[in-house]
N, C-alpha and C positions, 0 to 999 in steps of 0.2 A: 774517570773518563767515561766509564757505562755509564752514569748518572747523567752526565751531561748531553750526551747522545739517546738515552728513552727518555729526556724531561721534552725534545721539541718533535719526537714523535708522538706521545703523547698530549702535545699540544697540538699538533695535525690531527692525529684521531678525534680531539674533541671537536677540533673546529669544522669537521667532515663531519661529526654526528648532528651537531645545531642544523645544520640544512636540512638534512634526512628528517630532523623530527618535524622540523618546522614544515617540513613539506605532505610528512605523514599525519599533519594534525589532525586533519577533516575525518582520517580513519582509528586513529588511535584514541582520541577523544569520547566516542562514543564506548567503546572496551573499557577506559577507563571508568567513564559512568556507569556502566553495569558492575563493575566489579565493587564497586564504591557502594551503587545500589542494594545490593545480594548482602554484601558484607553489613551493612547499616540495616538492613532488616531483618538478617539473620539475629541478628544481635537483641534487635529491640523486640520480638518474639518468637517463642520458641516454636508453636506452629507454623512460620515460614517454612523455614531448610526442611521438606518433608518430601520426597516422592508424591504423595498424595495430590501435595500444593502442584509441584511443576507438572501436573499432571492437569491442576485447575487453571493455571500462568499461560500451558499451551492452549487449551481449548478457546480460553478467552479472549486470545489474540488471533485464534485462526481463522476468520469472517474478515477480518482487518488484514491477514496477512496475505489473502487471495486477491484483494480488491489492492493491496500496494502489488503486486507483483506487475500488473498491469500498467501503476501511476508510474514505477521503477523507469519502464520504458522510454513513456513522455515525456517523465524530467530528465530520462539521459540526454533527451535529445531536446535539451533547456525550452521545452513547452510546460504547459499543466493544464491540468483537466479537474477541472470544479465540478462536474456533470457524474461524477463517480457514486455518490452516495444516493444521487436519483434517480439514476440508470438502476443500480442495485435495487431501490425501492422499488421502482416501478416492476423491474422484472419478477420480485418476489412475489408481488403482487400478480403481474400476470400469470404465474403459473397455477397461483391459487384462484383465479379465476377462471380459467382454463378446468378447472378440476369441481368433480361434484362435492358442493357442500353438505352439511345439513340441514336437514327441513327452519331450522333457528337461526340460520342465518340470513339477515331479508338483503341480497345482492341478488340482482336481476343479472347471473352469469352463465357461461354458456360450456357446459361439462361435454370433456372429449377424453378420448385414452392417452393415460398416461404419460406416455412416448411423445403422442402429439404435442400435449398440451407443454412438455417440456422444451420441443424443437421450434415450439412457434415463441416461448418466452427469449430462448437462445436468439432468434429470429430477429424478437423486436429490441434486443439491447445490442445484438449489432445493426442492425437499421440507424438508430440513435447513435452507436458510434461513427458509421457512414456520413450521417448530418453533422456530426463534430467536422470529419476530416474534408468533408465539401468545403465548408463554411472558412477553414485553414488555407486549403490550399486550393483552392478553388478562386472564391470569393476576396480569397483574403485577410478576414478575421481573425483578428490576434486570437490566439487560443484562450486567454484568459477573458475577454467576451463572451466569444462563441461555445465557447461549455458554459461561462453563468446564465446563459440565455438558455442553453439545454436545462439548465440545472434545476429551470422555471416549468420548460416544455415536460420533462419527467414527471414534476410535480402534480402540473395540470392533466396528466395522462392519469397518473394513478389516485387525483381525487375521481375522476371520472368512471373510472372503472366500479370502486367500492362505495365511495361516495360517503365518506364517515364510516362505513361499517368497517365491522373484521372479519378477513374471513381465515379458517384454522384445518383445509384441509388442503394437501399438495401429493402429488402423484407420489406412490409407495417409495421409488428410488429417491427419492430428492430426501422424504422421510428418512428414509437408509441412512441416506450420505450426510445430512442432517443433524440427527440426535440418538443415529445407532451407535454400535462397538462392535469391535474384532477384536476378541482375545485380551481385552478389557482396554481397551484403545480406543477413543472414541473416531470415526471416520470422518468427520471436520477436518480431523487433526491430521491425518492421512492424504484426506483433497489436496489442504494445505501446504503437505510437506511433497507433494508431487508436484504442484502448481510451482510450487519455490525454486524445485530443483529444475523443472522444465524451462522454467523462466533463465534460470543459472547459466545448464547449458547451450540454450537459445542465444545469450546473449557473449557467452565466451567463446563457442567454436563454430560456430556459423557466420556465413558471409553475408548475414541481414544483422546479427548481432555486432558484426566491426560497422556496417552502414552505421548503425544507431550510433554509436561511439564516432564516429566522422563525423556523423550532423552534428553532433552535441559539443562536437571539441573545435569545432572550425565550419562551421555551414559555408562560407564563400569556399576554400578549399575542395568540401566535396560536391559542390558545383563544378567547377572548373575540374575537377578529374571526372567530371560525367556519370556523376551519380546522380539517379534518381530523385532529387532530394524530399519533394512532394510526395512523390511514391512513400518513401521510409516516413513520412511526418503522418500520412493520414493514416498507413499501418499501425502504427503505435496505437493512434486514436481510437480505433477498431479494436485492438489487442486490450486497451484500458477498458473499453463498453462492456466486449465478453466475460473481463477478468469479474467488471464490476455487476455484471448480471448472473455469472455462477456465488460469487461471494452473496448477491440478495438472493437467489432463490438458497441457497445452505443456508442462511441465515433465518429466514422465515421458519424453516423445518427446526432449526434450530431452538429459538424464541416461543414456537409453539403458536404462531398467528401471523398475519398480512395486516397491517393496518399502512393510514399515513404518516407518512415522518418519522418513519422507525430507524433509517439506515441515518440521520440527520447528522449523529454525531462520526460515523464514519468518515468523513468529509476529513474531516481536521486531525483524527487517529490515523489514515493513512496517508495521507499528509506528511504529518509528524515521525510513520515511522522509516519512511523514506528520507525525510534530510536531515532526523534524529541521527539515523544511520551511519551517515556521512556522503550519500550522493549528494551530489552538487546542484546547488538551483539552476549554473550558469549552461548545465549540461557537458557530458561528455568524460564525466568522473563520477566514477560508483560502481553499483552496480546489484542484484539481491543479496548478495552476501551483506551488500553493510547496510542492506532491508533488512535483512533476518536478523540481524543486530539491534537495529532500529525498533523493532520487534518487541523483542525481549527487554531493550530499556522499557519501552511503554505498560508493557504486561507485567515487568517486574515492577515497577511504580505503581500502576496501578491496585493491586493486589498486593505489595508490601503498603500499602495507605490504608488500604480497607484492617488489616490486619494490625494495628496500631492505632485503630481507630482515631484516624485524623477526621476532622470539620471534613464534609463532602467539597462544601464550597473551597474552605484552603485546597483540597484534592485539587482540583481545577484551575486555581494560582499556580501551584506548583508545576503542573505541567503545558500551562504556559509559559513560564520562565525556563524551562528548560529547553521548549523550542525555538524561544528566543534565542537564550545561550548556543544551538544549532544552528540558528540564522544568523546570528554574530560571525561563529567558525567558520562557517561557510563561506560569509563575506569576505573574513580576512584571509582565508585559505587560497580562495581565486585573487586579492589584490599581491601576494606571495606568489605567486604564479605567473602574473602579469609583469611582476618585477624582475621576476626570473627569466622570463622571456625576451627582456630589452636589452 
């Protein structure tokens, strides 16, 4: 008699689990791939699993992790911003031209103090983000124009400035924050992990953080409850410029130079580790946590591939297929959702 009464609870418990997973795929998915990841490299060499490495896994990701805390925002609120990796360039660049070079470098630039030269780069990548959120909510323009058209204007700013050259000096703090250490830490990694956590709680317990989650889950809805909605769309776009103008000027410091098309590949790295992660293209599911996840898939791929010395080029097959495989879950995640919904 107990048998036959725990066999159709047990049939209840499972058939209550298939939803729950199926519903947590978008977030579960990505854990799964790290774990899969870590365990598969660990394996195939014994210099992975080291302190030393995820010492090297973090640093390498924390230029890419500052510059998605920002993209996090936009896609909650199912926009995106292609304009990230040239804002970043551009502002790297301005700060080093902002700053005195040396006599060897032939840029015709224009040297101020430190502080300044920092607050006018800060300046000009939200200026650029302002031009995003006009051009949205203003004008109009689908976000995925009006940032590739930024994505152009960036470009054109920062061949103008250097003009081919490179230049290799940047105000002492940016160097600091850059390619210094505390207590053998490097401070990239630090920016990063305050940018992440600022991001976190910005967007879990604040009442701009549920805006973004509204727009993203339902735009007609928080119309008609008298939200904002233009307000929270061009915020974001502002909040992506800034993110992505401290992420280029750390990263110049970083790299040890300002040239053009350095941030180029940033574009598609943060990108990827936002809907690696499992925030949703459609907006209004996610959040940095499943960035900081998205994260750590990329860093650990990356860096377990070097270490196994894969083909460069396979490197790059591969991590397109897996943000495919992201873009697939994503898909199916929200038509799972839609279904659930009727």
């Amino acid at each position: 008699m107990a048998s036959s009464e725990t066999a159709p609870a047990a049939k209840h418990g499972a058939s209550g689990l298939r939803p729950f997973l199926r519903s947590q795929m978008r977030n579960i998915a990505p854990f799964l791939t790290l774990i899969f990841l870590s365990g598969f490299f660990a394996l195939a060499s014994p210099s992975f699993a080291t302190i030393d490495n995820l010492g090297n896994i973090l640093t390498q990701v924390s230029v890419t992790g500052i510059i998605a805390v920002g993209l996090t925002f936009v896609i909650l609120c199912a926009e995106i911003d292609l304009s990230i990796a040239g804002i970043a360039n551009v502002t790297g660049i301005a700060v080093a031209y902002f700053t005195l070079q040396e006599s060897y470098v032939n840029i015709a630039n224009v040297p101020l103090p430190g502080a300044v030269a920092i607050l006018l780069a800060i300046l000009l990548c939200a200026a650029l983000g302002l031009v995003n959120a006009l051009g949205l909510t203003v004008i109009g323009i689908p976000s995925f124009i009006m940032t590739l058209a930024m994505m152009q204007i960036a470009a054109g700013i920062s061949a103008m400035l250097v003009r081919g050259q490179i230049a290799y000096k940047v105000p002492s703090l940016i160097t600091t924050l850059g390619s210094g250490a505390i207590g053998g830490i490097p401070w990239i990694v630090i920016v990063a992990a305050i940018m992440l956590l600022g991001g976190h709680l910005v967007l879990t317990y604040t009442r701009f953080g549920r805006y973004v989650y509204m727009v993203g889950g339902n735009r007609e809805a928080a119309e008609y409850s008298g939200l904002n909605v233009k307000l929270i769309l061009g915020s974001v776009m502002i909040i992506s410029a800034v993110c992505s103008g401290i992420g280029g000027m750390l990263g110049v410091a970083h790299f040890g130079s300002a040239q053009q098309n350095e941030f180029d590949t940033y574009l598609l790295d943060s990108i990827a580790a936002v809907v690696v992660g499992g925030t949703s293209l459609f907006g209004g599911r996610g959040g940095i946590g499943n960035t900081i996840v998205g994260l750590f898939v990329l860093g650990v791929l990356n860096n377990g591939l070097d270490h196994v010395n894969i083909d460069s080029f396979l490197k790059i097959l591969i991590r397109g297929l897996i943000l495919l495989a992201a873009l697939i879950i994503n898909v199916y995640a929200q038509r799972l959702r839609e279904k659930a919904a009727e």
